[in-house]
N, C-alpha and C positions, 0 to 999 in steps of 0.2 A: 504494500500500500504506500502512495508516493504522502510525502511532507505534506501534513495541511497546520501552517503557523495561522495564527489568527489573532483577534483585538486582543489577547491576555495574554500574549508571547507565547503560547504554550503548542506543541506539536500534539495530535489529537489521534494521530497515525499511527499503526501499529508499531512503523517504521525504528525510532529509537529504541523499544524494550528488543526488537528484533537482534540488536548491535551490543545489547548485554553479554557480556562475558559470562553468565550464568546459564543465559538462552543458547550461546553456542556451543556449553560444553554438554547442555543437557540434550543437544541436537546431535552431537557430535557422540556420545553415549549410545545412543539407538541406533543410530544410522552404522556404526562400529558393529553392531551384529545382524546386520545383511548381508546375505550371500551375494559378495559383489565378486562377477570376474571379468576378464579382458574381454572388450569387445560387446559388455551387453548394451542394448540397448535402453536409454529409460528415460520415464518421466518424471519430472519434477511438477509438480500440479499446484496452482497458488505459489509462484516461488517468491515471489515480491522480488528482494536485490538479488536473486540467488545464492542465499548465505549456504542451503544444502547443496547445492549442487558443489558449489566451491570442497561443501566435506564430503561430498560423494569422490571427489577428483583426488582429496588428496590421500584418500585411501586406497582409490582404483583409479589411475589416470588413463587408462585405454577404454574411456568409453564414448558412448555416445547420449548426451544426455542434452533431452528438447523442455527448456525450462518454460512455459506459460504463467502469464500474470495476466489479470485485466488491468494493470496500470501499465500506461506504457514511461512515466516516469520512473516508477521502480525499474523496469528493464533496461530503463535508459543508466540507472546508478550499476545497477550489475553489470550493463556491458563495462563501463569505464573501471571498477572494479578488477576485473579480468582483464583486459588491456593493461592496468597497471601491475598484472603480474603477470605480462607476459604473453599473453594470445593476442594474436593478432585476427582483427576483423575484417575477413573475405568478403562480404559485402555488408547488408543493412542489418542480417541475421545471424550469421552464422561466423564464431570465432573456434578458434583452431589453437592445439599449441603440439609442437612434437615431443614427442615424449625417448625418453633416454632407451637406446637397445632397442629403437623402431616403433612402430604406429603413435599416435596422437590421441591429445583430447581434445573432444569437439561437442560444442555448445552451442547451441539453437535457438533463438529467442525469439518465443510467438506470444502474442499478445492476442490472448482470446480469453474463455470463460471456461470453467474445469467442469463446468456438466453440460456442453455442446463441445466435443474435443475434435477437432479437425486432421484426424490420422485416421489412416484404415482399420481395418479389422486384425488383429492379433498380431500388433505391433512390438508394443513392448516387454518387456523381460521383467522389467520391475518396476513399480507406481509409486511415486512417494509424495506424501501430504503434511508439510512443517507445520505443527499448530494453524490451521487454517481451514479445517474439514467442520469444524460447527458453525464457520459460519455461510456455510452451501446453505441457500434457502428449502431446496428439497432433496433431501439425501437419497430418496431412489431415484432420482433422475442420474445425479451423480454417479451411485456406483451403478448403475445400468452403464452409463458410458466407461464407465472403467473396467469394468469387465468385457467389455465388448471390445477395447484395445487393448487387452492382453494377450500372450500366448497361451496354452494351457499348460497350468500348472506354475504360471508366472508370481509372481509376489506382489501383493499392495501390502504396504504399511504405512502408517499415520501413526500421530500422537497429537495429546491436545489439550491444553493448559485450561480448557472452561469447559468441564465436565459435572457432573454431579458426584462431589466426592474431591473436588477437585484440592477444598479446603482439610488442611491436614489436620488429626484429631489435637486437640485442646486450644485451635488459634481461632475459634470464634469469639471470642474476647477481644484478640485486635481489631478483627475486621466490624465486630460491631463498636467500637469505639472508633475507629479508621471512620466509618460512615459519619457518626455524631459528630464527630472532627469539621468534618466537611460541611454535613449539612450546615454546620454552626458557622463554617468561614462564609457560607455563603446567606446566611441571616445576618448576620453582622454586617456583609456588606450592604445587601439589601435594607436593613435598617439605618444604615451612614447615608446612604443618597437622598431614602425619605425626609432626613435629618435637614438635607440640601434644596430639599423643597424638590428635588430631580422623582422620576420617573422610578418605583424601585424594581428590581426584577422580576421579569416576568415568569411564572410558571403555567403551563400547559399540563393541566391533571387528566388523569386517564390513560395515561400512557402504557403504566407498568402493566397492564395487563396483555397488551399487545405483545409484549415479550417473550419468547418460544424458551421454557425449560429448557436447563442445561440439560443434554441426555447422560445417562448413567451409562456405567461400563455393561452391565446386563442390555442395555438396549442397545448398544451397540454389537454386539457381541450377536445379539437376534436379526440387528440388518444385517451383518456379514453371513449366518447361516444363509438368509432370506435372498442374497442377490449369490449365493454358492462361492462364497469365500471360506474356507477354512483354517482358522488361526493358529498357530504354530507357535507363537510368543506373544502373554500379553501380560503386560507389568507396569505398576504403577510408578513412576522414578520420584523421589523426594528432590525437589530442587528446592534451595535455598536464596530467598528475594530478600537482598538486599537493599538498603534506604533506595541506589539510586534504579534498581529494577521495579521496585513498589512505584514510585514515581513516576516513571515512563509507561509502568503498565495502568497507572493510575490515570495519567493522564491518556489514554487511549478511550478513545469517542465509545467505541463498542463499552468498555465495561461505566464510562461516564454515563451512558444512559440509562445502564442498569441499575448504578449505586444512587445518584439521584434524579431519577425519575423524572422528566417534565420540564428542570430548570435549561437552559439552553446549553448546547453541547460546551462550549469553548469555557461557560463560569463554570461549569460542575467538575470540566477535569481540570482546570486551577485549582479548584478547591482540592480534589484530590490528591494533588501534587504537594498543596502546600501543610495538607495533613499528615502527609505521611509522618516526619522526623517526633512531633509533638505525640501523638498516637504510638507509635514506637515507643517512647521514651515511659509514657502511659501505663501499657500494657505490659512494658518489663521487657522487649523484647529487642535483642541487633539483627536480627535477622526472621526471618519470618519462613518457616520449610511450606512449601505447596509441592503436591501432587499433579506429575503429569502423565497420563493415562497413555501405554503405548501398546500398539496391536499390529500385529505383525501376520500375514494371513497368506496362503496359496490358494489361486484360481482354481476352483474345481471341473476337472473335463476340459 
């Protein structure tokens, strides 16, 4: 998802928590037990700047790997990315780099939507989805196209930081005072403007209900039976959120409309941002452990 700064300085984009040293190692964990070998083919689905694809390479650099985003600025930060280490870009798509003792990796960049996939029929070797699979609006659309561009017996896996379950046991205490933190930055502000005689913020109620449950690992677990995936690894990884990954994942529009409901995107994940350290400090805690759900599955037939 490319940069959206806005009237509060604050980036609202998945984009910063993506560039966590805690998000790539927890990326870089999973993707470490893939059956990766020379030569396969695969996709990267949702890649945003291609931070997976980058650790698909440096673990298997003979492959072939077709990164899709629907931003075409995120792909625009991943090509330059990859240029800066080294690949060179053969035209507007497709970069290249040789690889030592013969073949190459090469990198594809399409700009389209991961449940209309624009490849034929049992294409790829292996599917992979970086935290980015909850938020497909309809997930049988999805894995219908994802199975439909696999080989048989190919691999999909995902993982995914906003699940049900996702909060680790005994940190409901931060995240419910994380919230109060927030809601209270943004009454407070809203109370200083009235003060101003100015306009105070506005909220839009009704909203929280539009909001689609986080799915649990059991329902997940029933899509994949449901579109003939069969899972072969699934594990919840403890990641530890740091002040400045709470922050950036705070400031992210998706979870700002979930934690305060109504108020406009850009005040609510200020508020979140600027709650984080006090809330912490609050609830006793340096670091905050969350669960991220990872499934790892072969195509049936």
């Amino acid at each position: 998802m490319a940069s959206e700064i806005n009237t509060q300085g604050v980036d609202t984009s998945y984009e910063p928590y993506s560039r966590e040293p805690e998000y790539i190692a927890a990326n870089q964990a999973f993707v470490e037990t893939l059956p990766l070998k020379s030569g396969m083919k695969i996709l990267d689905l949702a890649c945003g700047t291609c931070t997976i694809s980058e650790l698909l390479f440096k673990i298997e650099p003979r492959l072939t790997i077709m990164a899709l985003d629907l931003s075409r600025e995120s792909l625009e930060l991943g090509r330059k990315d990859f240029e800066a280490n080294g690949f060179t870009l053969e035209d507007d798509l497709v970069l290249t780099k040789p690889v030592d003792g013969g073949g190459e990796s090469r990198l594809v960049l399409i700009e389209g939507s991961a449940d209309v996939l624009p490849f034929r029929d049992g294409w790829a070797d292996l599917i992979f989805m970086g935290n980015s699979i909850h938020m497909l609006p309809d997930y049988d659309k999805l894995l219908t196209e994802v199975r439909r561009v696999m080989v048989p017996n190919g691999v999909f896996a995902f993982n995914s930081a906003f699940y049900a379950g996702t909060q680790a046991p005994g940190t409901d205490p931060f995240y419910r005072i994380w919230w109060q933190n927030a809601l209270k930055h943004v009454l407070d502000q809203d109370a200083e403007l009235r003060k101003q005689g100015k306009p105070g913020i506005p909220r839009k109620r009704g909203t929280a209900s539009r909001a689609r449950p986080w799915t649990s690992k059991e329902e997940w677990l029933g899509l994949m039976d449901k579109h003939g995936f069969k899972p072969y690894s699934v594990n919840e990884r403890p990641v530890m959120m740091t002040s400045s990954s709470l922050k950036t994942i705070g400031s992210y529009s998706g979870l700002a409309r979930l934690a305060l409901s109504g108020y406009p995107v850009d005040i609510a994940s200020k508020a979140l941002e600027v709650a984080v350290d006090p809330s912490l400090e609050e609830s006793g805690y340096e670091e905050v452990p969350r669960l991220w759900l990872e499934i790892a599955t072969h195509k049936i037939g």
